[in-house]
C-alpha positions as CSV (number, residue, x, y, z in Angstrom):
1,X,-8.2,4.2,8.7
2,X,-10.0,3.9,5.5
3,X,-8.0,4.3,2.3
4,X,-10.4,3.0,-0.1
5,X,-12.1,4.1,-3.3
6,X,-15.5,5.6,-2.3
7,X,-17.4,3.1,-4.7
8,X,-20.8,3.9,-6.1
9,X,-22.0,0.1,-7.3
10,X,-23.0,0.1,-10.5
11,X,-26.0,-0.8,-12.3
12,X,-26.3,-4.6,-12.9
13,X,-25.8,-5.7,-16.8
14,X,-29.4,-6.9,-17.5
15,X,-31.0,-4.3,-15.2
16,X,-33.8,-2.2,-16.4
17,X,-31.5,0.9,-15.8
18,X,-27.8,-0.3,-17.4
19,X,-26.4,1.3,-20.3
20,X,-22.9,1.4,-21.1
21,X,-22.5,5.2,-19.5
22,X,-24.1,4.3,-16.2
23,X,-21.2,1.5,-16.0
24,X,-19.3,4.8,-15.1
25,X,-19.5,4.6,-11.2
26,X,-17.9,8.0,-9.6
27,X,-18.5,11.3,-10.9
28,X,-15.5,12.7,-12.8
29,X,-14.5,8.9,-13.7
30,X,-14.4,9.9,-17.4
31,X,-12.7,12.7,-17.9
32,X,-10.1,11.2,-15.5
33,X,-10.5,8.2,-17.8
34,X,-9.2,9.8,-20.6
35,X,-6.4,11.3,-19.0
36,X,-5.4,7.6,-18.0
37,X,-5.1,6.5,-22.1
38,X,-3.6,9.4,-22.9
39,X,-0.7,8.5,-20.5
40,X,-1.1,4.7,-21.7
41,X,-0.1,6.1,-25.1
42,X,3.3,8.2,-23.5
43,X,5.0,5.7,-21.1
44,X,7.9,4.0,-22.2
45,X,7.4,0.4,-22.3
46,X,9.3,-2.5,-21.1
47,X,11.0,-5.0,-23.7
48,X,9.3,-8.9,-23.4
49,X,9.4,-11.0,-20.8
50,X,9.3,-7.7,-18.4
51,X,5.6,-7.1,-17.8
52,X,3.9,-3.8,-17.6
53,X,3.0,-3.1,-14.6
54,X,-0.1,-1.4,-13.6
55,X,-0.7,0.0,-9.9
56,X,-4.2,0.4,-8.6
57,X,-3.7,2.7,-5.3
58,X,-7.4,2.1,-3.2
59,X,-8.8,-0.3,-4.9
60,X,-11.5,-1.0,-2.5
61,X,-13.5,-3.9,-4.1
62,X,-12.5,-2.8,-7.6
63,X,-15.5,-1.0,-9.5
64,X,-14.1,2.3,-10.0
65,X,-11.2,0.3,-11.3
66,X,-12.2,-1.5,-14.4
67,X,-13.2,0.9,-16.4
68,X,-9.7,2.6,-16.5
69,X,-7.5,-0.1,-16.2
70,X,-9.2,-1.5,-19.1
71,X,-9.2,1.5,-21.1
72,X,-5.3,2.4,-20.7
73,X,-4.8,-2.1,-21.7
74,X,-6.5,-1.7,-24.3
75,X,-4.1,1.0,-25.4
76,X,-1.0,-0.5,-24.3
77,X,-2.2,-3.3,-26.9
78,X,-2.2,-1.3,-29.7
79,X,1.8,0.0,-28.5
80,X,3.2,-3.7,-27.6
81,X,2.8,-7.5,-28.9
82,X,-0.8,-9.7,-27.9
83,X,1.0,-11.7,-25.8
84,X,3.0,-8.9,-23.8
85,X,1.8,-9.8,-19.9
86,X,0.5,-6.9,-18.3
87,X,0.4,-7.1,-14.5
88,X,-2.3,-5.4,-12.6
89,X,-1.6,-4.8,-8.6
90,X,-4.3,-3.7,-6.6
91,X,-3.5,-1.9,-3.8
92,X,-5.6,-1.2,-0.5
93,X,-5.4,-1.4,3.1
94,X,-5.3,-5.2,4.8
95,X,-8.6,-5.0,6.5
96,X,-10.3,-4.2,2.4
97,X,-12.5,-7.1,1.5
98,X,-10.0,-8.7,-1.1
99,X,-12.8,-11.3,-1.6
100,X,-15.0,-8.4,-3.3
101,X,-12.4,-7.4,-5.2
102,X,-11.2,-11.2,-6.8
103,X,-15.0,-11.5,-7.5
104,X,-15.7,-8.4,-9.1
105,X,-12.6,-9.1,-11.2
106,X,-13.6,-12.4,-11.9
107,X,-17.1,-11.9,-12.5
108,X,-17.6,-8.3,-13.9
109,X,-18.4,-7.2,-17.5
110,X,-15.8,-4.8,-17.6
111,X,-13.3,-6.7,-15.9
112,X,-10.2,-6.6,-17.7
113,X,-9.8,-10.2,-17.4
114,X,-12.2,-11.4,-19.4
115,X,-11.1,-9.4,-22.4
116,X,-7.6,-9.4,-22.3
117,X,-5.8,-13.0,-21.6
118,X,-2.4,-12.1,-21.4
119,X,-2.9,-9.5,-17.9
120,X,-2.6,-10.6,-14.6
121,X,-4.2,-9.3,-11.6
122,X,-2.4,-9.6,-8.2
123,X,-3.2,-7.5,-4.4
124,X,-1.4,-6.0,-1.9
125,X,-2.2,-5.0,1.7
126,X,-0.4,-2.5,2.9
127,X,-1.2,1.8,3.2
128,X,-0.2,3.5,0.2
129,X,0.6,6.0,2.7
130,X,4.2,3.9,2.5
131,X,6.1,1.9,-0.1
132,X,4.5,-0.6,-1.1
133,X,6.0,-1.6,-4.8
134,X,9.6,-2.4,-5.8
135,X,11.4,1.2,-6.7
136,X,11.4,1.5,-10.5
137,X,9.0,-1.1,-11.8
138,X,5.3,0.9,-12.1
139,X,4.4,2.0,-15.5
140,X,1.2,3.3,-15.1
141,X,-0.3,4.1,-11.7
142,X,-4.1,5.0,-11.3
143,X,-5.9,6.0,-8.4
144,X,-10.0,6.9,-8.3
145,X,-11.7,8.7,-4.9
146,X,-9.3,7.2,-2.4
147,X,-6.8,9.4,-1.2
148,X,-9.0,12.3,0.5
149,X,-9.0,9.4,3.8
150,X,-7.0,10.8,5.9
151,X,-3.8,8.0,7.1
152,X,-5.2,9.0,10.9
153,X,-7.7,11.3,12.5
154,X,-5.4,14.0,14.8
155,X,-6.6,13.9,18.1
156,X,-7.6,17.4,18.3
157,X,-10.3,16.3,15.4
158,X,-11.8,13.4,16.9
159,X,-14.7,14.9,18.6
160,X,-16.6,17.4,16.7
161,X,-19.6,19.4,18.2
162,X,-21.2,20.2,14.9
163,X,-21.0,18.5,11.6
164,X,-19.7,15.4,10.7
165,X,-17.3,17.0,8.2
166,X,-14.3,18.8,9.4
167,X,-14.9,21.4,6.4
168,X,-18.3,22.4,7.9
169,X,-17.4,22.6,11.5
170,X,-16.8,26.1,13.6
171,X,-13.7,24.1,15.2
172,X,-10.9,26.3,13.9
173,X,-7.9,23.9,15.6
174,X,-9.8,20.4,14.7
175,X,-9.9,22.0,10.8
176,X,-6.2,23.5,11.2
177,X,-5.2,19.6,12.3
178,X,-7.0,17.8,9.8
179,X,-5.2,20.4,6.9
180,X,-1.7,19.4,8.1
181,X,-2.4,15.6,7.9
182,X,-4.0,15.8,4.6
183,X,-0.4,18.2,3.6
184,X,1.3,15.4,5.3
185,X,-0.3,12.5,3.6
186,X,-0.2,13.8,0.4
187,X,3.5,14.6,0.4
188,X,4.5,11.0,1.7
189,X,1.6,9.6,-1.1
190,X,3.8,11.3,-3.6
191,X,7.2,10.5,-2.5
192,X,6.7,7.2,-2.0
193,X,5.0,7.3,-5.5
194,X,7.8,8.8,-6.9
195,X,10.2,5.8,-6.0
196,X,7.9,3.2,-7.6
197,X,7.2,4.8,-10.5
198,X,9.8,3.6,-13.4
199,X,11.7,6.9,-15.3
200,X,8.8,8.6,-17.8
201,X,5.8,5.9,-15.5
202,X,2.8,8.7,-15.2
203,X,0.2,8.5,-12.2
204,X,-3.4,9.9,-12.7
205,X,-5.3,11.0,-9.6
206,X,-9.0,11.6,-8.9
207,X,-10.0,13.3,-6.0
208,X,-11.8,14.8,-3.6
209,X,-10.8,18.7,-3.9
210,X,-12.3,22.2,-2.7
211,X,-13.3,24.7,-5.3
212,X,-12.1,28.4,-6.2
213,X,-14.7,29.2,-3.7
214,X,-13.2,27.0,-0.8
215,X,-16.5,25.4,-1.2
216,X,-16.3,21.1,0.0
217,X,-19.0,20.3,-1.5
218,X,-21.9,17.3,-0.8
219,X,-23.7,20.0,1.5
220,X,-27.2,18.7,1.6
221,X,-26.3,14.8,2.0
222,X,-24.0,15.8,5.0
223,X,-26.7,18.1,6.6
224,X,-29.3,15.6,6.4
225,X,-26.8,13.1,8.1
226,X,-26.2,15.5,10.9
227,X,-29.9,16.3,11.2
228,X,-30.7,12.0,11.4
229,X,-27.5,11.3,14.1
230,X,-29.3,14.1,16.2
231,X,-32.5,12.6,16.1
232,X,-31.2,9.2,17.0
233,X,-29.7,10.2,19.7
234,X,-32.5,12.2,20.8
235,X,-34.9,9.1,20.6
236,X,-32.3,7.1,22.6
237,X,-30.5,4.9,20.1
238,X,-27.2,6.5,20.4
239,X,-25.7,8.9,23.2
240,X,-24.5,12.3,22.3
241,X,-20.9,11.5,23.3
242,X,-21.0,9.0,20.5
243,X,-22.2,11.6,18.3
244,X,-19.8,13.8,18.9
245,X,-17.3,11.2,18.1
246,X,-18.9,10.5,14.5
247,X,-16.9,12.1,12.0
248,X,-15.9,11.0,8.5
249,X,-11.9,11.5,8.1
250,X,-11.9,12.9,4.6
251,X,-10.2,16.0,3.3
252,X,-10.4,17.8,0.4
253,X,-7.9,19.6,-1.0
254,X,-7.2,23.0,-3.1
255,X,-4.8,23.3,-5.9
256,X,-2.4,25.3,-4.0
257,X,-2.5,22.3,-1.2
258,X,-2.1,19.8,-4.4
259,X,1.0,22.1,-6.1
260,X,2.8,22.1,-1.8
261,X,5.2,19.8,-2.6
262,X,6.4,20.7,-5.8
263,X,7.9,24.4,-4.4
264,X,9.3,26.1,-5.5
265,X,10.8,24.1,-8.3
266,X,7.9,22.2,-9.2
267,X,10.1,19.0,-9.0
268,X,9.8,16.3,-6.0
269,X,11.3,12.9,-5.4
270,X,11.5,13.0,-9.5
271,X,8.2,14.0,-10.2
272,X,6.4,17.3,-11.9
273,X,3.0,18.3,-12.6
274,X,2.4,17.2,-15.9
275,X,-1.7,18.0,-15.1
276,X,-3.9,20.0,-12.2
277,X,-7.4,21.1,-12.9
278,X,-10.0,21.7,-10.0
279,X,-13.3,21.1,-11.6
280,X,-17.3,20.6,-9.9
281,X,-18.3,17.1,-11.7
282,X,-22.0,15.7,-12.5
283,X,-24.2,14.6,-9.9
284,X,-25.3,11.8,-11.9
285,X,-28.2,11.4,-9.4
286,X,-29.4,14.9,-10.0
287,X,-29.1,14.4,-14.1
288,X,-31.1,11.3,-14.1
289,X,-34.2,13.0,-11.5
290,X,-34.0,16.0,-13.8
291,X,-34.8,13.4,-16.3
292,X,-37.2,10.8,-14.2
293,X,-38.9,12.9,-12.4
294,X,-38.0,10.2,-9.3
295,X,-37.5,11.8,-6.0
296,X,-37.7,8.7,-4.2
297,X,-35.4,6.9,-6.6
298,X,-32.9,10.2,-6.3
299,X,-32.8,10.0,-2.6
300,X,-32.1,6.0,-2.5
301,X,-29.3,6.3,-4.6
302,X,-28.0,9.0,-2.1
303,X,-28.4,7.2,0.7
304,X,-27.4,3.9,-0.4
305,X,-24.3,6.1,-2.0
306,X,-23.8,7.3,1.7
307,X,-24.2,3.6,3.5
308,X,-21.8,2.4,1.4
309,X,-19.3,5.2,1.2
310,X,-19.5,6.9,4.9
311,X,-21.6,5.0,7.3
312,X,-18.7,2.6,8.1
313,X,-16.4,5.4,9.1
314,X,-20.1,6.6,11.3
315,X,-20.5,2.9,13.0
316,X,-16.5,2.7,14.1
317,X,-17.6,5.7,16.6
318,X,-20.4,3.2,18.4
319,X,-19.0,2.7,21.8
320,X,-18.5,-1.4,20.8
321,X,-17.2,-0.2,17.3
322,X,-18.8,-1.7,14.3
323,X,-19.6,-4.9,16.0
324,X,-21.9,-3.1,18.6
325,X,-24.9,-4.7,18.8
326,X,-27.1,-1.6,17.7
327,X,-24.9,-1.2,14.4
328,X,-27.4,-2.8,12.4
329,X,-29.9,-0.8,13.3
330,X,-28.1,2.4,13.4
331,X,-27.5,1.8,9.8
332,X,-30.5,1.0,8.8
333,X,-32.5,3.8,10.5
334,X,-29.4,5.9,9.2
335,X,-30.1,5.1,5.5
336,X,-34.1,5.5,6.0
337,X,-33.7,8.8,7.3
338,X,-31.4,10.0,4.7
339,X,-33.5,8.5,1.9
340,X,-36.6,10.0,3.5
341,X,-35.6,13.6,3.7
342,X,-33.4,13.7,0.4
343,X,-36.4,12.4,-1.5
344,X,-38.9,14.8,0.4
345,X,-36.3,18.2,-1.5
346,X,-34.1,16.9,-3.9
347,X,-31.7,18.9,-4.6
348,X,-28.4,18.8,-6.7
349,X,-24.9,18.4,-5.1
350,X,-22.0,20.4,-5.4
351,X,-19.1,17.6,-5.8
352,X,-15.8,19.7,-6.4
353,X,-13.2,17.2,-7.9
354,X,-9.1,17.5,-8.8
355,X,-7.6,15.4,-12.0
356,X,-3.5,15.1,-11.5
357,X,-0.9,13.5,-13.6
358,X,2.2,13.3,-12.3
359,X,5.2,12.1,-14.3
360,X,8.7,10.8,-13.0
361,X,11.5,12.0,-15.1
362,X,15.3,10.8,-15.1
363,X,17.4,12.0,-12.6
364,X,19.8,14.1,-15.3
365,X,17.0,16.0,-16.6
C-alpha cells in the first residue's frame, strides 16, 4: 500500500511562477513548519560525537521534506557546535523511488545538503506502520501528508459502487472497515513512534483530517474523477468491474479518532499530546485563480495534483495492475478529463487538515 507524502511538485527555481512562498508544496506545510522549529528549539540534545537524529516518516521523493527539515537544522545550529553531525533518515515504503528522493536531495534549492555540511542524509525501506529505528535514538521526527494511506484496504472496502472515496460512499460496512484500520494504523504509528523517539524527542504530524462538520474535504476534484472513470468505462476503455475496484485507500481522521489512544490518561507508550488543532488549510490553487484569473491554469494544477497524488492508487485496480497495457492511456485521458471539467467551473476546495506534536516523556514522570 502507499505510505507516501502526497507531493505537489513545486515550482522550478528560474520559472516564471517561483517565489520563495510557492517553494511551500502542501497546503498547511507552514504552519506545520513552524510547529517543527518550535520543537527544534525544546528537544534535549545529544553531547558530540552522538548525532542528532532526524526521522522523516513518508518521505516519498522528498519535496514536502526540505523545507522543514531545513528549518528545524537551522535551529538546532543555533543550540549546538557547526560541526555537530546531524543525521537525516528518510523513511518510506521499499517500492518509493529512492532515486527521486537522493536526486531531489542532491539537486534541490532547499535541500538541506547544500546549506548545511555537517548533516547526513540516509533511507530506509520499511512501513512506518512497524519499527523501523533503533529504540531511543530520534530527536526530532517529522511527518507531511503521509499517514492518511491506509497500511491495507479491508476486504469489505475494496469494491465500492459509488465514489472513489470511502468518506463519500453510501457503503455503511466498507466506511465502518476503513474507520477501524485507520484506528488501528494510527495506534501502531504511535506506539512504534513512541519507542524510537529518545526521552523529551517531539514528532510533528500533518495530515489528512475531517472537520467539526465531519466534512472530508477535496469534494469537487473527487466528483469530477468519478464522473471521468464512468465515462471511460462507458466508452469502452475500462470495464465497470474495474471501476468498482478503483478506490483511493486514504482516511481522514477527527480529533476524537486522533486523541483514541491516549484514553483516558492521555499517556501512550510514553507519549502525550503536547498539540491537536483540526484546521481547513489554503487551496493555494484557488488563491492564485482568485488572483490570475486562470481557469485553465487552476484546473492543470488540480489535475496534475491528482495524477501525481491518486491516479497510481486508480491504475493498481486495471485488471494487469499498473503495467496493463491501457495504463498509459487511462492516465492520460484521466488527467484531460479532470483538467477539462475543473477548468470549465473552478471552484475552491475544502482541504480539512490536523497539526499534532507528540512528545515522549521519561518513564518516572
Amino acid at each position: 500500500m502507499p505510505e507516501s507524502s502526497i507531493v505537489v511538485r513545486p515550482e522550478p527555481v528560474g520559472s516564471a511562477t517561483y517565489t520563495q512562498s510557492s517553494r511551500l508544496q502542501a497546503a498547511g506545510l507552514a504552519r506545520a513548519i513552524a510547529l517543527f522549529e518550535r520543537a527544534a528549539e525544546q528537544v534535549p540534545l545529544p553531547a558530540p560525537p552522538q548525532p542528532i537524529v532526524i526521522a522523516d516518516y513518508g518521505a516519498a521523493n522528498g519535496h514536502n521534506s526540505l523545507k522543514p527539515i531545513s528549518a528545524a537544522i537551522k535551529v538546532l545550529r543555533r543550540r549546538t557546535r557547526h560541526d555537530h553531525a546531524i543525521l537525516v533518515a528518510h523513511t518510506d515504503v521499499p517500492d518509493n523511488d529512492f532515486t527521486a528522493l537522493f536526486r531531489t536531495l542532491d539537486d534541490d534549492h532547499d535541500s538541506y545538503l547544500h546549506n548545511d555540511a555537517a548533516s547526513f542524509a540516509s533511507a530506509i525501506g520499511r512501513s512506518f506502520y512497524s519499527q523501523i529505528l533503533p529504540s531511543n535514538t530520534v530527536n526530532l521526527g517529522w511527518t507531511s501528508w503521509a499517514i492518511q494511506w491506509l497500511s491495507r484496504i479491508p476486504e469489505a472496502a475494496r469494491e465500492l459502487h459509488d465514489n472513489v472515496q470511502v468518506a463519500y460512499s453510501n457503503d455503511d460496512g466498507a466506511r465502518a472497515a476503513c474507520a477501524h484500520q485507520a484506528a488501528t494504523d494510527w495506534n501502531d504509528f504511535v506506539a512504534f513512534r513512541g519507542r524510537e523517539l529518545s526521552p523529551e524527542g517531539r514528532l510533528v504530524v500533518l495530515t489528512m483530517a475531517v472537520d467539526q462538520d465531519g466534512e472530508f474535504g477535496f469534494r469537487p476534484l473527487l466528483d469530477t474523477i468519478v464522473v471521468a472513470l464512468n465515462d471511460q468505462a462507458r466508452d469502452g476503455l475500462l470495464r465497470h468491474d474495474e471501476v468498482r475496484r478503483m478506490s483511493i485507500p486514504v482516511f481522514a481522521r477527527s480529533e476524537k479518532d486522533f486523541r483514541a489512544p491516549f484514553a483516558p490518561s492521555g499517556r501512550f507508550e510514553s507519549l502525550t499530546i503536547d498539540h491537536l488543532a483540526v484546521f481547513n488549510a489554503e487551496d493555494r490553487f484557488w488563491a492564485r485563480f482568485q488572483s490570475d484569473g486562470d481557469a485553465e491554469a487552476f484546473g492543470a494544477q488540480w489535475a496534475a495534483f491528482a495524477r501525481a497524488a491518486l491516479f497510481p492508487s486508480l491504475a493498481g485496480a486495471l485488471d494487469g495492475g499498473v503495467s496493463d497495457p491501457r495504463a498509459g492511456e487511462f492516465v492520460e485521458q484521466l488527467q484531460a478529463a479532470v483538467e477539462e471539467r475543473l477548468s470549465s467551473a473552478p471552484e475552491p476546495m475544502r482541504i480539512p487538515l490536523a497539526s499534532v506534536v507528540l512528545v515522549k516523556h521519561e518513564r518516572s514522570r
